[in-house]
Structure formats: C-alpha cells, structure tokens
ROSE-4610 file (N, C-alpha, C; in Angstrom, 1 decimal, always signed):
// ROSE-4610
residu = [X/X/X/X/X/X/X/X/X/X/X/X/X/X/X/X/X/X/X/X/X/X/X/X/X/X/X/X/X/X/X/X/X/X/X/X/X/X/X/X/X/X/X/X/X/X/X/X/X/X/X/X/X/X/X/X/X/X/X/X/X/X/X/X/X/X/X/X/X/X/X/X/X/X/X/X/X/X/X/X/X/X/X/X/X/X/X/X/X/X/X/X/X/X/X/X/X/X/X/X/X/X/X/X/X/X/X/X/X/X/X/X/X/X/X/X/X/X/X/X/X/X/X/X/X/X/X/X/X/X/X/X/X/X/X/X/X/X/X/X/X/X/X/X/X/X/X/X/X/X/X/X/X/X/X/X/X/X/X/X/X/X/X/X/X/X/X/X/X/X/X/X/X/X/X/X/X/X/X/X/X/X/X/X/X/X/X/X/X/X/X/X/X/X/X/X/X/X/X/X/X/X/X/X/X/X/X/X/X/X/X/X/X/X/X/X/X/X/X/X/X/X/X/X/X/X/X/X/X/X/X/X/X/X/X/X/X/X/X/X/X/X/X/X/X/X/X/X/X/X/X/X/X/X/X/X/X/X/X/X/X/X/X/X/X/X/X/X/X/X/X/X/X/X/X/X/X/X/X/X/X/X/X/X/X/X/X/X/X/X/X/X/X/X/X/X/X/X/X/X/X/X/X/X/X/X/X/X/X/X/X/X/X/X/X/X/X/X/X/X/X/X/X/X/X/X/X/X/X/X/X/X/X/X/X/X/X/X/X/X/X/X/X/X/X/X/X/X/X/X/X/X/X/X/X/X/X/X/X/X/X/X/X/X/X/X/X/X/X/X/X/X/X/X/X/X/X/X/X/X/X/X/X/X/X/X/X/X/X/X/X/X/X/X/X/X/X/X/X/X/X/X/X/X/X/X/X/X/X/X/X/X/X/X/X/X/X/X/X/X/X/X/X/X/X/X/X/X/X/X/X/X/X/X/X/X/X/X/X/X/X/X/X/X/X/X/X/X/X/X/X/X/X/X/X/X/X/X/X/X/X/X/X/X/X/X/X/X/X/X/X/X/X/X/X/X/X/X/X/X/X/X/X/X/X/X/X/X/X/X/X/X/X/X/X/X/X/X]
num = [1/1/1/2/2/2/3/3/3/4/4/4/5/5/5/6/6/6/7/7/7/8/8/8/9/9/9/10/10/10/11/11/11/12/12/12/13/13/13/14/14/14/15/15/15/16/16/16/17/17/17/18/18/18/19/19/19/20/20/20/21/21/21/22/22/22/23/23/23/24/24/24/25/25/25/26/26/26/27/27/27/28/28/28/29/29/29/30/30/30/31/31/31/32/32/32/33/33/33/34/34/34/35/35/35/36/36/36/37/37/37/38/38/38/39/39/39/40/40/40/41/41/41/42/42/42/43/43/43/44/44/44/45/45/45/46/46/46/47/47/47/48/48/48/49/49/49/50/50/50/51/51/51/52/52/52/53/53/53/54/54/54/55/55/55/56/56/56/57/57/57/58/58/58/59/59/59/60/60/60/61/61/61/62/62/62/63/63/63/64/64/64/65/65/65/66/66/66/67/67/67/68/68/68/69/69/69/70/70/70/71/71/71/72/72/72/73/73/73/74/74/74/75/75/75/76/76/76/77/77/77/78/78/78/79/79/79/80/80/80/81/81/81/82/82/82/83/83/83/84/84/84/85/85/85/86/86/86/87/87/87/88/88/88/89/89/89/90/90/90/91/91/91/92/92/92/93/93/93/94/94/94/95/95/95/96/96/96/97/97/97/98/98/98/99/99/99/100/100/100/101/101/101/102/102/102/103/103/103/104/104/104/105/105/105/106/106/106/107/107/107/108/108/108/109/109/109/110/110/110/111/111/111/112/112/112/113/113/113/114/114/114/115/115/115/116/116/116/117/117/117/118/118/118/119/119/119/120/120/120/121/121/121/122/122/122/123/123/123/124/124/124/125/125/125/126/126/126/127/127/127/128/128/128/129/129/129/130/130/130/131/131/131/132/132/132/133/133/133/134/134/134/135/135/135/136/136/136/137/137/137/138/138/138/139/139/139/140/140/140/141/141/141/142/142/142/143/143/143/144/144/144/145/145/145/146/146/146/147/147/147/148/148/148/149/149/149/150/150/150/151/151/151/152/152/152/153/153/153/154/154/154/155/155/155/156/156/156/157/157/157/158/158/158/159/159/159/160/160/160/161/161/161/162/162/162/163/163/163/164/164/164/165/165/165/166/166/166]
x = [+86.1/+86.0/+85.2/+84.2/+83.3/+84.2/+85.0/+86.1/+87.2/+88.1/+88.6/+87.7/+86.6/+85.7/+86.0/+85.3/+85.3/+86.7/+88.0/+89.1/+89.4/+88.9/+88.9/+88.0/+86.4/+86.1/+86.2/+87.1/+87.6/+89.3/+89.8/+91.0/+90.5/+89.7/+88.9/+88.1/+87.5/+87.2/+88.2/+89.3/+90.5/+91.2/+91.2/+91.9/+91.1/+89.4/+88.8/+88.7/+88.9/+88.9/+90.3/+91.7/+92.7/+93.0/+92.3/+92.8/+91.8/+90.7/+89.8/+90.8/+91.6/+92.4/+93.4/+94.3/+95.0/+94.8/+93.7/+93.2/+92.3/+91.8/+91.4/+93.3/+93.5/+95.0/+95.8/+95.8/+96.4/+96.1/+94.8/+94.2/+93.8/+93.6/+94.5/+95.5/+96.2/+97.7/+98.1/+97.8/+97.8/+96.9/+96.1/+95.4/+96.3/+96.0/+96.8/+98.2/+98.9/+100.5/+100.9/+100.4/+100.7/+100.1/+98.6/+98.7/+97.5/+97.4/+96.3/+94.7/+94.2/+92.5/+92.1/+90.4/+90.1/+89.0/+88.2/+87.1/+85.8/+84.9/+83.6/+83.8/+83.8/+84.0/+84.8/+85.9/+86.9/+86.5/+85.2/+85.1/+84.2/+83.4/+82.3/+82.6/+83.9/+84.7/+84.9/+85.5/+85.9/+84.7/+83.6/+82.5/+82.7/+82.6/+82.4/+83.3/+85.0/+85.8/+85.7/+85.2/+84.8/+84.1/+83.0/+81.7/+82.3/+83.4/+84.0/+84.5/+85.4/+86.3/+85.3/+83.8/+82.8/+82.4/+82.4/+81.5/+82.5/+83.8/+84.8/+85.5/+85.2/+85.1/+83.9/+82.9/+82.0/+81.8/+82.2/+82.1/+83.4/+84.6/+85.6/+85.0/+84.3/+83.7/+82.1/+81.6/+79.9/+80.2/+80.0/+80.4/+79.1/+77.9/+76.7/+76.5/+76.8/+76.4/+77.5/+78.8/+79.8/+80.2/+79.1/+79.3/+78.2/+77.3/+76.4/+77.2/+78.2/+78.6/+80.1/+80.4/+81.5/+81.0/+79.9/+78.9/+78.9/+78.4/+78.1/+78.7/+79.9/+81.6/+81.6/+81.6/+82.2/+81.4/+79.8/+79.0/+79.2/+79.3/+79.9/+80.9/+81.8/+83.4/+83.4/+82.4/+81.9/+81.3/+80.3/+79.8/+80.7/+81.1/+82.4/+83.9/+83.9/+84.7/+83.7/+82.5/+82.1/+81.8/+81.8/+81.7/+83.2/+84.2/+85.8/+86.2/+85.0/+85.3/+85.0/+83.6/+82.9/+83.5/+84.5/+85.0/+86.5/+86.9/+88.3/+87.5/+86.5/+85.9/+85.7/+85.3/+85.2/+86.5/+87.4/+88.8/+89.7/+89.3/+89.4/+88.1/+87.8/+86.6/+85.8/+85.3/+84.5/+82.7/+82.7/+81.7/+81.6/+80.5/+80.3/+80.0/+80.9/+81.0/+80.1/+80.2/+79.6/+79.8/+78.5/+78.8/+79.2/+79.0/+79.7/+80.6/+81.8/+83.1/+83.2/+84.4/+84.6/+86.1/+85.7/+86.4/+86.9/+88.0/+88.5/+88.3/+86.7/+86.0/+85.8/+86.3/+86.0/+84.9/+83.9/+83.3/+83.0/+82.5/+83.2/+83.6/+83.5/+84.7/+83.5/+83.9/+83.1/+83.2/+82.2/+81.5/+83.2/+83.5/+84.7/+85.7/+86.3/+86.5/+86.1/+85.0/+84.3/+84.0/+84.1/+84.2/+85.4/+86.7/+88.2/+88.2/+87.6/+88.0/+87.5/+85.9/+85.3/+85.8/+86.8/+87.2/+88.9/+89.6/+90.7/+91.0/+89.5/+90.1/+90.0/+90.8/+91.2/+89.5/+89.5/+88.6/+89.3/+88.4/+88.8/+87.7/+88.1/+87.4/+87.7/+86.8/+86.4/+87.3/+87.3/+87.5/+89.0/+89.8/+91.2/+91.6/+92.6/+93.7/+94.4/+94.6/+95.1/+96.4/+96.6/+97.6/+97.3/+99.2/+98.7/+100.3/+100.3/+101.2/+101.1/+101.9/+102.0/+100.7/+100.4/+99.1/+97.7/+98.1/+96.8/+96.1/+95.3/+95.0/+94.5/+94.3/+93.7/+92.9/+91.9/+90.4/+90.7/+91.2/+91.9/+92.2/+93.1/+93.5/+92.6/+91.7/+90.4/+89.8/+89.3/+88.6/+89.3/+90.5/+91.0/+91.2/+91.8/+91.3/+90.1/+89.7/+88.0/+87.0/+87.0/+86.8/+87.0/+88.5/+89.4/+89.1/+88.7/+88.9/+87.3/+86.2/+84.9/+84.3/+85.1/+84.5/+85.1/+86.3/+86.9/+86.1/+86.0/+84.9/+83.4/+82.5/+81.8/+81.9/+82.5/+83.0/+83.5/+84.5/+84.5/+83.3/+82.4/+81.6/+80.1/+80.4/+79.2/+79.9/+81.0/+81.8/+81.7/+82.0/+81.4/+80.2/+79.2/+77.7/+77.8/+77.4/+76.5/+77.6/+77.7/+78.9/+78.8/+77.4/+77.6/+78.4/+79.0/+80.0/+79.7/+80.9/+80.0/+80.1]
y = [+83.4/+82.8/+81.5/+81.4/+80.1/+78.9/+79.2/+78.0/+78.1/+78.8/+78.5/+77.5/+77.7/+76.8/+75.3/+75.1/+74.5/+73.5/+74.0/+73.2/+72.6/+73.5/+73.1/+71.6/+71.5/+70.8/+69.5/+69.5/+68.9/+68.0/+68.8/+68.6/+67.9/+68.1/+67.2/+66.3/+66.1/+64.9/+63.9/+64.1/+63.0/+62.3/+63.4/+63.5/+62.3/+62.4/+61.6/+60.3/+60.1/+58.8/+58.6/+59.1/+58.6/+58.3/+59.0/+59.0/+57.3/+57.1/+55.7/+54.7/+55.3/+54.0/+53.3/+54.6/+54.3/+53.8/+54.3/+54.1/+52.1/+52.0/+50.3/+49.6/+50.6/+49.6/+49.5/+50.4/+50.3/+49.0/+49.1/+48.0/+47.0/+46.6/+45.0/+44.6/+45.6/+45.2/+44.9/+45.5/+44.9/+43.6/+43.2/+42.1/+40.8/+41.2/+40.3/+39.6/+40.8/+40.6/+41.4/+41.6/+41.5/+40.9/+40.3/+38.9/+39.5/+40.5/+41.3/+40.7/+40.4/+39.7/+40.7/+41.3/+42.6/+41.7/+42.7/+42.6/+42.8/+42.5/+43.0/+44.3/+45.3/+46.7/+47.4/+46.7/+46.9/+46.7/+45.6/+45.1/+46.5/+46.7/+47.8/+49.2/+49.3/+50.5/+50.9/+49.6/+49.6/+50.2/+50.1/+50.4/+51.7/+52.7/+54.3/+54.3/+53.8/+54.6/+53.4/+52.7/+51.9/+53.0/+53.7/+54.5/+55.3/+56.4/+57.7/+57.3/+56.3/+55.7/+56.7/+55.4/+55.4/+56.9/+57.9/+58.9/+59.9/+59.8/+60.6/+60.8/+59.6/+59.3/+59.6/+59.6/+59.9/+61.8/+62.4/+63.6/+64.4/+63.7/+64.0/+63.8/+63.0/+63.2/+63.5/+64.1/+64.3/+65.9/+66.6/+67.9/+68.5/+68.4/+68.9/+68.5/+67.4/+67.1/+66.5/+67.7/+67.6/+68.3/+69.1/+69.2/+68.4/+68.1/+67.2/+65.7/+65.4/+64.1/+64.2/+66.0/+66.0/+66.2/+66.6/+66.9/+65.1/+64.6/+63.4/+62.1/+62.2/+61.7/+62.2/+63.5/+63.9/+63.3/+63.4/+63.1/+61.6/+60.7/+59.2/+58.9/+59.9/+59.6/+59.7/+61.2/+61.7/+60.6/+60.0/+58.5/+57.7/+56.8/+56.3/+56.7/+57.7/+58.4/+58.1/+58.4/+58.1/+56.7/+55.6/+54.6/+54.2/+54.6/+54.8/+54.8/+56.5/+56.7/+55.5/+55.0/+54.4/+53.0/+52.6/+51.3/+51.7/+52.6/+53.1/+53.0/+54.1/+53.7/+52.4/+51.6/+50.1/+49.1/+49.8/+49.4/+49.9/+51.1/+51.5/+51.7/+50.9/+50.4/+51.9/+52.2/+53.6/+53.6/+52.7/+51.9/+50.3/+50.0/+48.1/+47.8/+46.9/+46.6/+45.0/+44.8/+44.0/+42.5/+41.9/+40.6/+39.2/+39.7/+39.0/+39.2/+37.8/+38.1/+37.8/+37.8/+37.6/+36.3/+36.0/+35.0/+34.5/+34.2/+33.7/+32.1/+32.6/+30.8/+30.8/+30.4/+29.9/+29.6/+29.4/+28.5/+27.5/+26.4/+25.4/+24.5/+23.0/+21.8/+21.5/+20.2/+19.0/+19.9/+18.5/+19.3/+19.2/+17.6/+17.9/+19.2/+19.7/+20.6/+22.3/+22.4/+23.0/+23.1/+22.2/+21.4/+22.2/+22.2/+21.6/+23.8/+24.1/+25.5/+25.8/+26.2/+26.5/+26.0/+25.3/+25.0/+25.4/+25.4/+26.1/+27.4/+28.4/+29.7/+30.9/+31.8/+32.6/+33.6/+33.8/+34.9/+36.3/+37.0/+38.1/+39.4/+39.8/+40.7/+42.4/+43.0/+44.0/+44.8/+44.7/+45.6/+45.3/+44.5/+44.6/+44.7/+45.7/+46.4/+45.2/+45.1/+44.5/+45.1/+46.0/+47.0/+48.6/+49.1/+50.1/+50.7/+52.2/+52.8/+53.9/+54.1/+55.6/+55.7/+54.6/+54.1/+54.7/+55.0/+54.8/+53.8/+52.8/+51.8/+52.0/+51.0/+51.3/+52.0/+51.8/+52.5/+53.6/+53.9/+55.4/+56.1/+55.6/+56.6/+56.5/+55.7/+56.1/+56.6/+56.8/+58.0/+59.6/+60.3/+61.1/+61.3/+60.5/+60.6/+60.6/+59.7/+60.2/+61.7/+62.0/+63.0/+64.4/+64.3/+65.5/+65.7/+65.0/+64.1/+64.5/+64.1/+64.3/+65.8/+66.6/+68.1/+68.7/+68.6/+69.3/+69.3/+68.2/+67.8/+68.8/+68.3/+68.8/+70.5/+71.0/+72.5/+72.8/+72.4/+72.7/+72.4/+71.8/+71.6/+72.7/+73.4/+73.9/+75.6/+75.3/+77.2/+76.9/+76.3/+76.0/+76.9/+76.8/+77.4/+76.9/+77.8/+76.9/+76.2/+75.1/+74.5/+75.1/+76.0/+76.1/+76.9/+76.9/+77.5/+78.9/+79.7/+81.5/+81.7]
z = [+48.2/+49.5/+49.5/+48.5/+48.8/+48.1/+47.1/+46.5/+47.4/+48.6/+49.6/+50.6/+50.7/+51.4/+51.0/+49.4/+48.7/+48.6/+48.6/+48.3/+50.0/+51.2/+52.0/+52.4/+51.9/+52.2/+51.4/+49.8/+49.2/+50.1/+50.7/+51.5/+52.8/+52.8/+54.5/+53.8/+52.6/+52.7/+52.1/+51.4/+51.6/+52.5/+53.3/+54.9/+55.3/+55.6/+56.6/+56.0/+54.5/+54.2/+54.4/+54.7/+54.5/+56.0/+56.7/+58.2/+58.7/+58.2/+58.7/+58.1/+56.9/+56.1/+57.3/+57.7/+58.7/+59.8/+60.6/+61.9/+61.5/+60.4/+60.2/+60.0/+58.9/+58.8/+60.3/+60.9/+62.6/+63.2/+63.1/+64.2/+63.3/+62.0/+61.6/+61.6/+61.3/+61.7/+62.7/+64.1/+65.3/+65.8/+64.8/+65.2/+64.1/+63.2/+62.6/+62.0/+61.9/+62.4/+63.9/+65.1/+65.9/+67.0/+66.6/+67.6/+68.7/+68.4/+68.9/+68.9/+69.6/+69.3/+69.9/+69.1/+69.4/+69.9/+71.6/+72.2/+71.4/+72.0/+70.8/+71.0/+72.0/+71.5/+70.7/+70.8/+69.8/+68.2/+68.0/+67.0/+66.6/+67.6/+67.1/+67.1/+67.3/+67.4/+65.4/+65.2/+63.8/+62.4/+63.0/+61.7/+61.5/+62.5/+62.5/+61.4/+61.4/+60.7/+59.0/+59.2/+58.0/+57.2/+57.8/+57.3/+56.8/+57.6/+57.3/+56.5/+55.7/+54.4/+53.6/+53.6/+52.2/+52.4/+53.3/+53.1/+53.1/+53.2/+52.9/+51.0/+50.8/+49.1/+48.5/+49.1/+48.5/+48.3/+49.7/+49.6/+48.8/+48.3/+47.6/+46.7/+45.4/+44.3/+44.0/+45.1/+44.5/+45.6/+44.4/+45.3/+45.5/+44.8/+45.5/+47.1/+47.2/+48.8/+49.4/+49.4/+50.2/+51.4/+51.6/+53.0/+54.0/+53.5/+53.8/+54.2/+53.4/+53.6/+54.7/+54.6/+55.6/+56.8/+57.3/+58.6/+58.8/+57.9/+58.4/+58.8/+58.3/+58.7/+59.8/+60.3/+61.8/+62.9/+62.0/+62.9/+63.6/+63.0/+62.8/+63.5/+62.8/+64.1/+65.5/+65.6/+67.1/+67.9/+67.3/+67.9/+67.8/+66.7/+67.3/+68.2/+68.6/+69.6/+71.1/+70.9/+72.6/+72.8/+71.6/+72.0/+72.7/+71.7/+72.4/+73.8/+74.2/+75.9/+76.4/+76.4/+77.0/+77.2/+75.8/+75.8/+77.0/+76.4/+77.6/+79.3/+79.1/+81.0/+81.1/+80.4/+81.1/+81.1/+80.5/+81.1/+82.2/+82.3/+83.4/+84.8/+84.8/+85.8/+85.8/+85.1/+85.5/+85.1/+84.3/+83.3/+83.7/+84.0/+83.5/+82.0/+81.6/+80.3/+80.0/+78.9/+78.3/+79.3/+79.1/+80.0/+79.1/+77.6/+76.7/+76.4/+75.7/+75.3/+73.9/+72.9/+72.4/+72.1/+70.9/+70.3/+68.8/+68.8/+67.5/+66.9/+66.3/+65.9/+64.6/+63.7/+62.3/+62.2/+60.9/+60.4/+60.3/+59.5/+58.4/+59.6/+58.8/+59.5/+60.0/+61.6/+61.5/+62.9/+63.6/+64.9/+65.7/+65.9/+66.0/+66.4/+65.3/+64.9/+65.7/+65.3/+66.2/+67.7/+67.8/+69.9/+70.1/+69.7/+69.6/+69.6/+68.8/+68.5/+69.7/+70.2/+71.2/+72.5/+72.5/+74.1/+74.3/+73.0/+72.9/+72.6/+72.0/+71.8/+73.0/+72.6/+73.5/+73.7/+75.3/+75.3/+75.8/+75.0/+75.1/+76.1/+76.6/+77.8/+77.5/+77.1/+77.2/+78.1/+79.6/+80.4/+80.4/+79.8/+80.0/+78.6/+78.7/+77.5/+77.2/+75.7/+74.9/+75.1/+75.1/+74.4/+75.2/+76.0/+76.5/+76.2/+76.0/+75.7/+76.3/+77.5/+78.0/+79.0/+79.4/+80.1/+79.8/+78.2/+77.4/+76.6/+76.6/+75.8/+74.2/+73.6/+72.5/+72.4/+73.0/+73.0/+73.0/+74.4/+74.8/+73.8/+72.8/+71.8/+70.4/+70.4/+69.7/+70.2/+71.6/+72.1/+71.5/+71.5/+72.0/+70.1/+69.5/+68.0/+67.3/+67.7/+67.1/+67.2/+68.8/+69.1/+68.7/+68.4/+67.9/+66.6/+65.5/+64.3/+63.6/+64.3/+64.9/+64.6/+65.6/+65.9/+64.9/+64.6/+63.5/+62.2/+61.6/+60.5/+60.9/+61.8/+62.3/+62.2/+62.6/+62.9/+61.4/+60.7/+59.4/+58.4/+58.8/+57.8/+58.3/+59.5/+59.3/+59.4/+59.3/+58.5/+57.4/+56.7/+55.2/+54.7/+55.3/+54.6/+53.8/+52.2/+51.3/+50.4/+49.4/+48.8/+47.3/+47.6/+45.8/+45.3/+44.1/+43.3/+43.1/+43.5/+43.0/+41.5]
C-alpha cells in the first residue's frame, strides 16, 4: 500500500511540473506569438506555476521529502489560484484592482529611445480581459485550474502519510 502511495506521489509530482510547463507555455505563447501583453497580475500569476515546475522536479527525484514538496506545490498553486479569483473579480468589477499598469519597455538605448518607447507603448489594465473564451477570461481559467490542480495535490499529499519505504 505505502509504494501504491509512493508511485502515486511519484505520478503527481511529474504531472505538477508538466502541467506548470503547459500552463507557462500557454501564456507565452499567447503573449508572444499571439500578441497578447500580460497585465501586472497576469505577470504575478505566472511565478506560482514557475515554483510548482522547480518543486514538482524536485519532488520527482528526492524522495525523502516528496510529500513535503507535493503539499507544497499544491500549497503554491492554491495561492496562485486565489490570486487568479481575485485577478478574474477585478475583471469582472467585483474587486478594485491595481492602480498601476503595465507595459512593454525595453532597457538599453538612448534617452531618446526611451522617451519614444514610454509614450508609444501599449498600456495594459488589469480590469479588462485580454482574452475571453466562453465568457471566461484568462485569469478565469487560472482561477478554476489552479484551484482544482491545488487541492488535488494538497489532498493527495496528505492521504499519503508517511513516504517511507515498507
């Protein structure tokens, strides 16, 4: 029973790094070959499943503290899931969002340059969808994935009990 455990929490921790792979590749892909500029919350959306990558590989090969590191992924996703709601409620006016925006500014180059970027780049607002499908927005469906994604982890890592080998 405890190596059914064990291949289980070996199979969830591939999963949670393969599923952050997808969910970051999703949303570069949509920023970068589809033209998509992500809001700051959008930006801050992206760390949670950056973390669950590293702590989903880490708990696929250090198996003393693999359920430790699968609790801790869920736990991560779960917070990036309610940042998710939070960023969805402020698209849907339910929340006040950020009074800052964001923008696409380079580095580098002359002040010039610089002037030229800051007065031609796009801002980007928080409270309106980039992108809505089925009149769910991005966020939306990081909310509703993260969350799901989140507990599961969570919930399988604490039926687990102990990781050690019988």
């Amino acid at each position: 029973m405890i190596r059914a455990m064990l291949r289980r929490l070996d199979l969830l921790s591939w999963l949670t790094a393969a599923l952050g792979v997808v969910v970051l590749g999703t949303v570069l892909a949509s920023q970068y070959l589809g033209g998509l500029q992500p809001c700051e919350l959008c930006l801050y959306q992206r760390w949670p499943w950056g973390a669950a990558i590293v702590l989903g590989l880490l708990a696929a090969v250090i198996r003393p503290a693999r359920r430790v590191l699968v609790l801790l992924a869920g736990l991560v996703i779960l917070l990036g899931g309610l940042l998710a709601v939070y960023h969805a409620g402020v698209e849907y006016g339910w929340f006040p969002g950020f009074t800052s925006c964001t923008s696409a500014i380079s580095a580098g180059g002359s002040v010039a340059t610089l002037r030229d970027q800051l007065l031609n780049a796009p801002v980007v607002r928080c409270d309106v969808p980039g992108f809505v499908l089925f009149g769910i927005s991005m966020a939306g469906y990081n909310a509703i994935l993260s969350v799901i994604a989140g507990l599961v982890l969570l919930v399988a890592g604490l039926r687990s009990g102990s990781t050690r080998a019988a």
